[in-house]
C-alpha positions in Angstrom: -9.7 -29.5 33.0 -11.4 -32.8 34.8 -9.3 -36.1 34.7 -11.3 -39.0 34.3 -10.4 -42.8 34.5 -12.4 -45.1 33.2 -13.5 -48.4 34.2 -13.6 -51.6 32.0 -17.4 -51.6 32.1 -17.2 -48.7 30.1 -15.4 -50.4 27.3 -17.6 -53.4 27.9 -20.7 -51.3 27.7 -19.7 -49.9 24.4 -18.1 -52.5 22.5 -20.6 -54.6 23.0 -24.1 -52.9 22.9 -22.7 -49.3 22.0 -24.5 -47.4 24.7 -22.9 -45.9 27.7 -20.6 -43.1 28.4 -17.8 -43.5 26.4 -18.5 -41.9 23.4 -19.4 -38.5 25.9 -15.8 -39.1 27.7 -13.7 -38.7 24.4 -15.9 -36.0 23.4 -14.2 -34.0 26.3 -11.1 -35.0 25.9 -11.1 -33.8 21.9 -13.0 -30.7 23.1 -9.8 -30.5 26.2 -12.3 -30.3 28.4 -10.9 -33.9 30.0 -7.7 -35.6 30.4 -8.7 -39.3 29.9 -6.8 -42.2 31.7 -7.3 -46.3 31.7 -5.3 -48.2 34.4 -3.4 -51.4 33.3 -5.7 -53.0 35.7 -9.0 -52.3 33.2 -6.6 -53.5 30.2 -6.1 -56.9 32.2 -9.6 -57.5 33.0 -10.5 -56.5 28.6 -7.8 -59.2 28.0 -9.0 -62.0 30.9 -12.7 -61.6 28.1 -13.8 -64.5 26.6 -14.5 -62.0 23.4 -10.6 -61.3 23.0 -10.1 -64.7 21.4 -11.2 -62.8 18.7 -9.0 -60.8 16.3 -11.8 -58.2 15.4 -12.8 -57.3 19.0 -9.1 -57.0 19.8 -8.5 -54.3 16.9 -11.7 -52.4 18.3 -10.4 -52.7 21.6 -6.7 -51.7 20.9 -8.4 -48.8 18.5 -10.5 -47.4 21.5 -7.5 -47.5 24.0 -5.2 -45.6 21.2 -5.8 -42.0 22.6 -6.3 -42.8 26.4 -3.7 -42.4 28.5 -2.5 -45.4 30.7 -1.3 -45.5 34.5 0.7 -48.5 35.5 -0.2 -50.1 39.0 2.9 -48.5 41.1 3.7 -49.4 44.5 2.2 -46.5 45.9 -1.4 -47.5 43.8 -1.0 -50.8 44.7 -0.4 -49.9 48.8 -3.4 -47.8 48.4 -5.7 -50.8 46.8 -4.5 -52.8 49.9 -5.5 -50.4 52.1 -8.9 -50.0 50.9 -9.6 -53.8 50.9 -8.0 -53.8 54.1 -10.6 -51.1 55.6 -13.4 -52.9 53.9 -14.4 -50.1 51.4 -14.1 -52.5 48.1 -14.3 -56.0 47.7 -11.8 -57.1 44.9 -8.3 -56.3 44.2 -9.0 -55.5 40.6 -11.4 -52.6 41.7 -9.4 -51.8 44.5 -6.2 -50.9 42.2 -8.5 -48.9 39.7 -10.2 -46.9 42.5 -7.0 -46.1 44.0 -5.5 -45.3 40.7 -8.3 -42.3 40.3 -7.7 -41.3 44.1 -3.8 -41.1 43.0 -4.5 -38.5 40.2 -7.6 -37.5 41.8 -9.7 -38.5 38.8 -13.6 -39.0 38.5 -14.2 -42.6 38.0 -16.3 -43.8 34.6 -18.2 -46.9 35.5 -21.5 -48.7 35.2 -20.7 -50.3 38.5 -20.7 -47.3 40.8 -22.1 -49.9 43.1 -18.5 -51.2 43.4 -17.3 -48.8 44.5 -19.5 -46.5 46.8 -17.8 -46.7 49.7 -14.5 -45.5 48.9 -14.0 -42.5 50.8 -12.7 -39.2 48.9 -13.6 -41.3 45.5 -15.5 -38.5 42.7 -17.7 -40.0 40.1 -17.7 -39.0 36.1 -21.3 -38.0 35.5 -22.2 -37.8 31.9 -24.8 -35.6 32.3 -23.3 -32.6 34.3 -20.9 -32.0 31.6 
């Protein structure tokens, strides 16, 4: 069974234009072909959106997070983030602590941003297609 975290721009991409690969993720996990995670990190960056002023986009959000299972930001993710901003493979500390979150479980990372994170070293990409 794959394990695949998922990155707030696939919430974004989906609750706001309904396209991306989110609705392919929790496919696989009904089917059990996936174990599906969302770091507290993505749920901070959902709630730092303008959009969740508003009471409607917060029930969609909360409704699409329901079945995903979340990963607090330990000290041993949070050592790891460092690290890699440290060594220069990501820029932010928000991307940082999701990328090392799907080292930790050794996830493949769901994102439109791959661009954010290509140069983390040992990090696997969720691609929608090969499944």
């Amino acid at each position: 069974m794959v394990k695949v975290l998922i990155d707030s721009s696939v919430i974004v991409d989906y609750t706001r234009a309904g396209v991306g690969a989110f609705p392919q993720i929790l496919l696989q996990k009904t089917s059990r072909k996936a174990e599906v995670y969302i770091p507290t990190t993505v749920i901070l960056e959902l709630w730092a959106g303008d959009s969740m002023t508003k009471e409607s986009e917060v029930v969609k959000v909360n409704r699409l997070l329901a079945p995903l299972k979340i990963v607090d930001l330990t000290k041993q993710i949070a050592k790891k983030a460092g690290e890699l901003v440290r060594l220069g493979q990501i820029d932010s500390f928000q991307d940082a602590a999701i990328a090392a979150t799907a080292l930790y479980l050794d996830a493949e990372l769901a994102t439109a941003n791959k661009k954010h994170f290509e140069k983390v070293r040992g990090l696997k990409f969720f691609n929608p297609q090969k499944q």
